[in-house]
Residue frames relative to the residue before (quaternion, step in Angstrom):
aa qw qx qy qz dx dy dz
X 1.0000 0.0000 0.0000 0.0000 0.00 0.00 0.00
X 0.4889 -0.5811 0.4842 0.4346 3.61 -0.79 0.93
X 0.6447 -0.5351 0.4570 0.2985 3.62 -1.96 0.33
X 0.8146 -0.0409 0.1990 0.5433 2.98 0.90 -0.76
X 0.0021 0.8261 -0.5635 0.0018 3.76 -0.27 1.01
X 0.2981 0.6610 -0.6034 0.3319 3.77 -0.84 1.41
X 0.7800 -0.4315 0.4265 0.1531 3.13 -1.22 1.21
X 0.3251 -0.6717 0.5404 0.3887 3.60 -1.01 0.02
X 0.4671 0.6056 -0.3892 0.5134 3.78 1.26 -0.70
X 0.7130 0.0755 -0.2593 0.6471 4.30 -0.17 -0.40
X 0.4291 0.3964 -0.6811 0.4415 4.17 -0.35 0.66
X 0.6843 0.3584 -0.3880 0.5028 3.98 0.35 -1.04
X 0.6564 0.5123 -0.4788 0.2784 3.38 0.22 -1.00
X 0.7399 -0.4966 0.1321 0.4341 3.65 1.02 -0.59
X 0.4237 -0.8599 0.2779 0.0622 2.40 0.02 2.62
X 0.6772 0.4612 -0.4184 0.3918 3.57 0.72 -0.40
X 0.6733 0.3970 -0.4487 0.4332 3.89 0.79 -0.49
X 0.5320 0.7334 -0.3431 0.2477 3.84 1.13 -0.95
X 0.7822 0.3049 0.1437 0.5240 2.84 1.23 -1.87
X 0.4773 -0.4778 0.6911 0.2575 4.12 -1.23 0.47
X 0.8720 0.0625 0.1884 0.4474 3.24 -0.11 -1.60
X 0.7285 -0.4929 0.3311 0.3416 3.60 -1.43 0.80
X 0.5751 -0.6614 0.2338 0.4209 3.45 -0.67 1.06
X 0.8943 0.2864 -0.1626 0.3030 3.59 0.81 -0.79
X 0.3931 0.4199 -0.6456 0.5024 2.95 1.43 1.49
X 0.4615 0.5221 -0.6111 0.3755 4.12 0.72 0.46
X 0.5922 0.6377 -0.4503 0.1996 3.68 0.21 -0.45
X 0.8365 0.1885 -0.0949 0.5056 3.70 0.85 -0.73
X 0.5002 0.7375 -0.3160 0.3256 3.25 1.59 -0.10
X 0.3777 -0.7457 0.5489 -0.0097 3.54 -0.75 1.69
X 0.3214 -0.7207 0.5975 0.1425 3.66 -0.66 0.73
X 0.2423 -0.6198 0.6822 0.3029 3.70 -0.62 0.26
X 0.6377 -0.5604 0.4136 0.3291 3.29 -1.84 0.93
X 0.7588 0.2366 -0.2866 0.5348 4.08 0.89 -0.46
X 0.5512 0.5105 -0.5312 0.3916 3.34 0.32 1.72
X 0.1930 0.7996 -0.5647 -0.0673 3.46 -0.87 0.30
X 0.2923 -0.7249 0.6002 0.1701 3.71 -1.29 0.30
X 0.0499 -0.7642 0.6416 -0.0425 3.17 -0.77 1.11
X 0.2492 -0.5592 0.7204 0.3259 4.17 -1.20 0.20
X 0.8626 -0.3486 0.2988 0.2126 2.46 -2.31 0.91
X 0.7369 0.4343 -0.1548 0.4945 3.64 0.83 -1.04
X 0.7031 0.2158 -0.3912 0.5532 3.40 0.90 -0.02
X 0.4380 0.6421 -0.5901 0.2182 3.99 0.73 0.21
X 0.5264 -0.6164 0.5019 0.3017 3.75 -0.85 0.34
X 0.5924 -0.6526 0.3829 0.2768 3.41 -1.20 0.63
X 0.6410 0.5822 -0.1564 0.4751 3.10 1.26 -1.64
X 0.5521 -0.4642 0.5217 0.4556 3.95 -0.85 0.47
X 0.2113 -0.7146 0.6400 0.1873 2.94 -1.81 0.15
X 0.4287 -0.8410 0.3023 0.1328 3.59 0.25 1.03
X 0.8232 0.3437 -0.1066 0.4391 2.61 1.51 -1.10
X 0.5919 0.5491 -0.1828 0.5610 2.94 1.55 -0.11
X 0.5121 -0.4692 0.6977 0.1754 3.77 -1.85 0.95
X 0.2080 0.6869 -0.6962 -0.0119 3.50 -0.76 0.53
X 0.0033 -0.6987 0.7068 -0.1107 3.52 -1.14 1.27
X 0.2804 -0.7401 0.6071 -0.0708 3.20 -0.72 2.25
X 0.1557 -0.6144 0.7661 -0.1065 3.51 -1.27 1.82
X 0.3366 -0.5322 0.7671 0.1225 3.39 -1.54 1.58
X 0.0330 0.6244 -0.7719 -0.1150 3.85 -1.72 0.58
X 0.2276 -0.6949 0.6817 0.0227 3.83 -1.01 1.07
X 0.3145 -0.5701 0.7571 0.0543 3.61 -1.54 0.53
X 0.0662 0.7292 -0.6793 0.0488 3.12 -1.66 1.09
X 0.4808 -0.7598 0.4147 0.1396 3.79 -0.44 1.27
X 0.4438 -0.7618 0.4435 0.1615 3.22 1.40 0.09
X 0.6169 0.5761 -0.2388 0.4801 3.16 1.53 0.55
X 0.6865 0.3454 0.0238 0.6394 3.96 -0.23 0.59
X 0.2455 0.9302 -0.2394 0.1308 3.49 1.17 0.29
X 0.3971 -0.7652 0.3580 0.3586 3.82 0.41 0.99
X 0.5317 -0.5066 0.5706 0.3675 3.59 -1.18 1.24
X 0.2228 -0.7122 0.6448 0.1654 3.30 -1.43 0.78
X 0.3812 -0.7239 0.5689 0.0839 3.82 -0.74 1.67
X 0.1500 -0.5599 0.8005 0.1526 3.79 -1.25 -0.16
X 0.0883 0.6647 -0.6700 -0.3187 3.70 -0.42 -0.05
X 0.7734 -0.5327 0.2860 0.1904 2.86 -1.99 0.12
X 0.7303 0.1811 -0.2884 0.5922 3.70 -0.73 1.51
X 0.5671 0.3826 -0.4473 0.5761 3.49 0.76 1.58
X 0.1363 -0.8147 0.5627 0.0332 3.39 -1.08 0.69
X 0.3883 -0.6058 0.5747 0.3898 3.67 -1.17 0.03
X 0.1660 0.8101 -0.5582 -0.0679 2.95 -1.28 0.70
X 0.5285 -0.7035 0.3467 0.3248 3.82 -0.87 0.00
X 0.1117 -0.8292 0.5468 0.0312 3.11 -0.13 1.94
X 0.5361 -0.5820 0.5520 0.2631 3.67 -1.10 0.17
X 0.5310 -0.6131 0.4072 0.4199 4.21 -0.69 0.47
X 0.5152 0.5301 -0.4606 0.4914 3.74 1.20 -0.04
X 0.7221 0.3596 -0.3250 0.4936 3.51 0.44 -0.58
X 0.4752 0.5766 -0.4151 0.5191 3.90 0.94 -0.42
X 0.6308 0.5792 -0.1299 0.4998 3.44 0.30 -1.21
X 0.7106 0.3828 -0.2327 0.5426 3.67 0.05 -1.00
X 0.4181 0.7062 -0.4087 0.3993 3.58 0.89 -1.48
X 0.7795 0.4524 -0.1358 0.4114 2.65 -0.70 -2.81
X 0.7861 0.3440 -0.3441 0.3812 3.81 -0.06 -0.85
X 0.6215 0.5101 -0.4104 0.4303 3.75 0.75 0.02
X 0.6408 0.5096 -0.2943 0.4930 3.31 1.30 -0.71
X 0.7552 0.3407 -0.0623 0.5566 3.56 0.48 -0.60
X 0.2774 -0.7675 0.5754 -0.0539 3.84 -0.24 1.55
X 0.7151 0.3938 -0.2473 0.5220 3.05 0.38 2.10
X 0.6666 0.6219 -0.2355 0.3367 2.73 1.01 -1.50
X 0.1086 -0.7791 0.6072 0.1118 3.64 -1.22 0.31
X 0.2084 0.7756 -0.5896 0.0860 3.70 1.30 0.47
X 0.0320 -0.8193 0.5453 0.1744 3.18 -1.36 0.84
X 0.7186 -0.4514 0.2407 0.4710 3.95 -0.81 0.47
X 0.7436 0.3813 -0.3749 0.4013 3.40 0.85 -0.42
X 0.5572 0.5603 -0.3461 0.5059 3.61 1.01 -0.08
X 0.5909 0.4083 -0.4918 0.4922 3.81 0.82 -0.22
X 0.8121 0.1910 -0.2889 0.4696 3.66 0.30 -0.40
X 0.1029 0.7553 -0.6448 0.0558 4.01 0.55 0.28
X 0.8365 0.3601 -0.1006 0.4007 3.57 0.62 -1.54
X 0.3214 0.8972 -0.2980 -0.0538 3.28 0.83 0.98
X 0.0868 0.6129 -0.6926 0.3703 3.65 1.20 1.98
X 0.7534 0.3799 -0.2959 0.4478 4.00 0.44 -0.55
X 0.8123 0.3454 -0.2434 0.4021 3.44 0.47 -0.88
X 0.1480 0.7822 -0.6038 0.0401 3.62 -1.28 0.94
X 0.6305 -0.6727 0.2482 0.2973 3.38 -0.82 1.18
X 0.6215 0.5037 -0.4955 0.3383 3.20 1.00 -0.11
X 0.4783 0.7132 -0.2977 0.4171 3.50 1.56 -0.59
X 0.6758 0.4656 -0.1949 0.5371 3.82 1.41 -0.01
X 0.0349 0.7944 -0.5991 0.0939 3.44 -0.44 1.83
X 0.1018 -0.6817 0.7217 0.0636 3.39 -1.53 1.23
X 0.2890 -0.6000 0.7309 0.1492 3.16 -2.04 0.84
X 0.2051 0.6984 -0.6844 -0.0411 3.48 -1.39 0.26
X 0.7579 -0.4699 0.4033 0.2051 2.82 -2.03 1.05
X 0.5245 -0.6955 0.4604 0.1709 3.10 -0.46 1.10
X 0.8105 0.2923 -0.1209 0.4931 3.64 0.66 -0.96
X 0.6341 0.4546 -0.2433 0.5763 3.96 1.92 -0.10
X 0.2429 -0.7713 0.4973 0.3143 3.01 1.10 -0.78
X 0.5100 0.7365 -0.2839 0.3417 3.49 1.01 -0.28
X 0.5003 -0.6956 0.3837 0.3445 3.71 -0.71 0.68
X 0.0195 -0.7600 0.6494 -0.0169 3.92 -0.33 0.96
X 0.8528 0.0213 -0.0927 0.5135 4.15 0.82 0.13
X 0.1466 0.6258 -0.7593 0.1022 3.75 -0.80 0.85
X 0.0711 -0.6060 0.7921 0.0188 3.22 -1.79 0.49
X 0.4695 -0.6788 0.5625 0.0490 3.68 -1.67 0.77
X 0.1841 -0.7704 0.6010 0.1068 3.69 -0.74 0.93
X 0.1190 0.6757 -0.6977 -0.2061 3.99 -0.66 -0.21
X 0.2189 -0.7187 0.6510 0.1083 3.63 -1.57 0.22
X 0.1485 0.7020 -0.6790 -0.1553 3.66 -0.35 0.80
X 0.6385 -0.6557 0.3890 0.1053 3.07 -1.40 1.15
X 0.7085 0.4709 -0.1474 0.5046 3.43 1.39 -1.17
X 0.7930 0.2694 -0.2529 0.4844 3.33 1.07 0.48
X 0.2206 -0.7515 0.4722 0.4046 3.53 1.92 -0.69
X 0.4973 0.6215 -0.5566 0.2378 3.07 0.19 1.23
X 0.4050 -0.7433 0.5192 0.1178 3.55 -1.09 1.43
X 0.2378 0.8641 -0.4398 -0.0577 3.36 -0.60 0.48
X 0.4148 -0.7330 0.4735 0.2579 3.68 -0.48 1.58
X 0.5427 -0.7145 0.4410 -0.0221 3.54 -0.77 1.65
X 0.8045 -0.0710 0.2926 0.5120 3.23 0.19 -2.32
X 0.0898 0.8722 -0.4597 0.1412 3.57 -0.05 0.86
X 0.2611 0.8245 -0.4432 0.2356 3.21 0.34 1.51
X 0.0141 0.7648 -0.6380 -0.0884 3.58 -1.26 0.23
X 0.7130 -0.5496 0.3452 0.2652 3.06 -1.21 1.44
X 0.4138 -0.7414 0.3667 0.3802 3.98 -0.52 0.35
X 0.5172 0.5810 -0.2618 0.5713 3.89 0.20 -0.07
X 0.7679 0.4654 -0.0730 0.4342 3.69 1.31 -0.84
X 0.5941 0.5547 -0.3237 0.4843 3.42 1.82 -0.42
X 0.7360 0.4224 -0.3269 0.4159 2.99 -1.80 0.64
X 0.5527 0.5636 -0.3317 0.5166 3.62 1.63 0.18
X 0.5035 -0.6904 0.3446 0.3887 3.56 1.21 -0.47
X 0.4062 0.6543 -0.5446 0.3322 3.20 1.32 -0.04
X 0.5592 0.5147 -0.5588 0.3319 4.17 0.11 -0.46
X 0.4827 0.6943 -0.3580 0.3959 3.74 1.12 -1.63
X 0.7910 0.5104 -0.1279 0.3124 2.60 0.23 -1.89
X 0.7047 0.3283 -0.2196 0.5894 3.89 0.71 -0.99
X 0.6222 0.4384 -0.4239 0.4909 3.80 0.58 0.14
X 0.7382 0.2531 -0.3677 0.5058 3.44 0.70 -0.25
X 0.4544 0.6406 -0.4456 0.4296 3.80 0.60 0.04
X 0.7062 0.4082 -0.2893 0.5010 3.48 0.63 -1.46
X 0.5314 0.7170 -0.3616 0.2698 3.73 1.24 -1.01
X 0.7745 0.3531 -0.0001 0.5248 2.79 0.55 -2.21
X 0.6126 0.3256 -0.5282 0.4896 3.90 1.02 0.61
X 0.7575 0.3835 -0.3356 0.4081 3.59 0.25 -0.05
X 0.6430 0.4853 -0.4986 0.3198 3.87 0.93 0.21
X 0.3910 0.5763 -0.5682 0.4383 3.69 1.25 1.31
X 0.8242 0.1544 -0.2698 0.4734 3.48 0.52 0.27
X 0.7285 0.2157 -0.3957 0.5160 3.70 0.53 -0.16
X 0.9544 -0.2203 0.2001 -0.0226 3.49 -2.23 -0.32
X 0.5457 -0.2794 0.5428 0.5740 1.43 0.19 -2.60
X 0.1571 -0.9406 0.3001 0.0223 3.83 -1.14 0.57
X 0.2294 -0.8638 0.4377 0.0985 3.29 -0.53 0.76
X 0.0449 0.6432 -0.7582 -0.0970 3.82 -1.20 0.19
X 0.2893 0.6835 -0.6510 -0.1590 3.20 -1.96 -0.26
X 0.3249 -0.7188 0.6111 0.0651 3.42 -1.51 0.72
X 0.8291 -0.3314 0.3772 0.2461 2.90 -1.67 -0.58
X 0.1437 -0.8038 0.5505 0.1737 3.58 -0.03 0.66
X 0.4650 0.6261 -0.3896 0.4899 3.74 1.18 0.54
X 0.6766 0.6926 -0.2367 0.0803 2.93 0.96 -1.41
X 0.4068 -0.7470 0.2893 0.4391 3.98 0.09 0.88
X 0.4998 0.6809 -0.3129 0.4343 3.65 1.39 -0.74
X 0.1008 -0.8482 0.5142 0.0773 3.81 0.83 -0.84
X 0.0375 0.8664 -0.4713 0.1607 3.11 1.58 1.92
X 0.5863 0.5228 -0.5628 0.2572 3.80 0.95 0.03
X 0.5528 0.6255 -0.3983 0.3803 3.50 1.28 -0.72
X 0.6947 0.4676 -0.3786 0.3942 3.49 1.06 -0.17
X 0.6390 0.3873 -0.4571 0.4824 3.46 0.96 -0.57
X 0.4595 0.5130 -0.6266 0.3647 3.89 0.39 -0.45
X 0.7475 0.4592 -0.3455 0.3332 3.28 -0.23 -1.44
X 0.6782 0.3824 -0.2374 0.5808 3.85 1.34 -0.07
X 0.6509 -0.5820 0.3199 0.3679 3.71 1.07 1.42
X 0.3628 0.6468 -0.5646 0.3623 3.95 0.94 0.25
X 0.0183 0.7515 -0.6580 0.0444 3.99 -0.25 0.29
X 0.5902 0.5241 -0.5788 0.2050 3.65 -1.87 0.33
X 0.2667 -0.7081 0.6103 0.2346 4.13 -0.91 -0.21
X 0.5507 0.5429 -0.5658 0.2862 4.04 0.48 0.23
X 0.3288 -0.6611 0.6659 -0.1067 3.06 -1.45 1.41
X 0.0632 -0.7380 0.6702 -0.0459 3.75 -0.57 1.13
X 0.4299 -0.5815 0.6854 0.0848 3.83 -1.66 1.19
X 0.0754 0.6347 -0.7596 -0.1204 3.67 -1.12 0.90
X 0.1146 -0.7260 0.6738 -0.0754 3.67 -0.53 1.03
X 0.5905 -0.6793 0.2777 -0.3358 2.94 -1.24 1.82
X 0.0825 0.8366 -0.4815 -0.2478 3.53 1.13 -0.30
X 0.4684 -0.7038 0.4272 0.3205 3.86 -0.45 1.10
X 0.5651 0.5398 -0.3399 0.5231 4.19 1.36 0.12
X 0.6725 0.5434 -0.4575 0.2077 3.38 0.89 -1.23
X 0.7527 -0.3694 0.4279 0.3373 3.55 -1.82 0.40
């Protein structure tokens, strides 16, 4: 079953309740038969036994009013390659197996300038990168990968790469969108509020507890 099925006319009207997921990864996307997405308003009261439910917050940002990107002090930008992106992502996330060719698979959305790293001044080593995508045919921005090394939070460097990627991509798109985990121990929505993201729709991926 498709992931989501809606027009491009109610995606603008308001892309975060319309849609699970950014409009142009809805276009070719296939649901497996023991999956379903549901918003918050159509989730059922009663438990679902039978189902995994893992709840993702999606915010909207107007791309207006735009947080001062900071550097804080003893971190630099620097120019990391998608192997090191990649590698990043997989230190940050216990599990993960992102691999360099999968960060840029889609590349009508993805463009290098859309790709900020932080390193440690004194390690040189990556301790924060965060992803931009841009679909063009609608001006929508959307924030991808947002991560900061552990040992490294609470310094501002997340702030700091969310509003960078912001204030480089509101020359060509709209309007923007991120969402995550509402599970997530890090409690990345409290960062992107604090970066002018705003809205309250929650979406349910739910699971069949059998599926492969």
């Amino acid at each position: 079953m498709p992931a989501t099925i809606c027009s491009k006319e109610d995606y603008l009207r308001n892309p975060c309740r319309a849609s699970s997921l950014p409009y142009y990864k809805t276009k070719n996307l296939i649901l497996p038969e023991y999956m379903q997405i549901l918003h918050e308003e159509a989730f059922p009261k009663k438990p679902l036994t039978n189902y995994e439910d893992s709840p993702y917050f999606r915010l909207y940002h107007n791309l207006q009013n735009l947080p001062v990107a900071l550097l804080p002090d003893g971190f630099s930008l620097f120019d990391a390659d998608l192997e090191c992106f990649a590698a990043h992502i997989n230190a940050c996330y216990p599990g993960c197996r992102m691999t360099a060719e999968e960060l840029c698979q889609d590349r009508a959305v993805f463009s290098a300038e859309y790709y900020v790293a932080v390193c440690s001044d004194k390690t040189r080593t990556p301790v924060a990168t965060g992803i931009a995508a841009l679909d063009r045919e609608i001006g929508e921005a959307t924030l991808e990968w947002i991560q900061v090394s552990e040992g490294f939070r609470k310094q501002g460097l997340g702030t700091y790469v969310v509003s960078e990627l912001l204030a480089r991509i509101s020359k060509s798109a709209t309007f923007a969108t991120v969402s995550g985990s509402c599970r997530n121990p890090s409690h990345p929505e409290t960062l992107y509020r604090k970066c002018g993201f705003t809205g309250h729709d929650i979406w349910h991926i739910l699971k069949k507890r059998t599926a492969p």
